[in-house]
N, C-alpha and C positions, 0 to 999 in steps of 0.2 A: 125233637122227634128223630128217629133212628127210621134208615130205610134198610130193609136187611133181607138178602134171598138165599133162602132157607136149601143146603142138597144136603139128601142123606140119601144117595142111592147113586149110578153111575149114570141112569137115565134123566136128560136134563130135561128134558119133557114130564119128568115128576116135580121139580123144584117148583116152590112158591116165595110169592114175596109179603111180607109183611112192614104194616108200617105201625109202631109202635114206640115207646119212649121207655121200655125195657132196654136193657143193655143186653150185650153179647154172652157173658157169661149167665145170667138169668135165664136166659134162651136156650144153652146147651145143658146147663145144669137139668131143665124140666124134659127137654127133648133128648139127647143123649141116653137115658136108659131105655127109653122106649124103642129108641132102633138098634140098640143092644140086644135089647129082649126080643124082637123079630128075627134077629141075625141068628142068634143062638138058640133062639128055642121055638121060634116057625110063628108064636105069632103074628097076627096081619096089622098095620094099622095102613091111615092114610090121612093126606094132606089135615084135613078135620080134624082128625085127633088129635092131631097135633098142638094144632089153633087152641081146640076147646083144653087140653091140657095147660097150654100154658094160658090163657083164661081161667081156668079154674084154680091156677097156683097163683095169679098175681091178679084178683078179681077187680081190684082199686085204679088198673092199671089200661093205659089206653093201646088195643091189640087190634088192629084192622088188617086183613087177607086177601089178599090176590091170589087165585090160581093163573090166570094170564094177564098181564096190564092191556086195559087198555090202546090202542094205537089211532093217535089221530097223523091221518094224509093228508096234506096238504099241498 
């Protein structure tokens, strides 16, 4: 398994984290055009779409999502 936290944007209060057993380039090949395509032509997406894209490109594949982790104090 691969633990991997996702930015596509300068706001790190946008990033998420995924735990998955996709590798890196898998990841940017599915996501990379889609914040291309926001950049340059105003589409919107967000955190979800993302997920559900790359869910929907590698269906076989094991993809779980964090928008915050968890925190245990102790």
């Amino acid at each position: 398994m691969n633990l991997f936290r996702i930015n596509t944007t300068a706001w790190h209060e946008e990033d998420f984290t995924i735990l998955t057993n996709l590798n890196q380039e898998q990841i940017t090949d599915v996501i990379t055009p889609i914040v291309n395509e926001e950049r340059n032509d105003g589409n919107c997406y967000d955190n979800d779409d993302l997920v559900s894209a790359l869910m929907k490109a590698y269906p076989n594949h094991f993809i779980t999502h964090y928008n915050e982790p968890e925190m245990i104090s102790i």
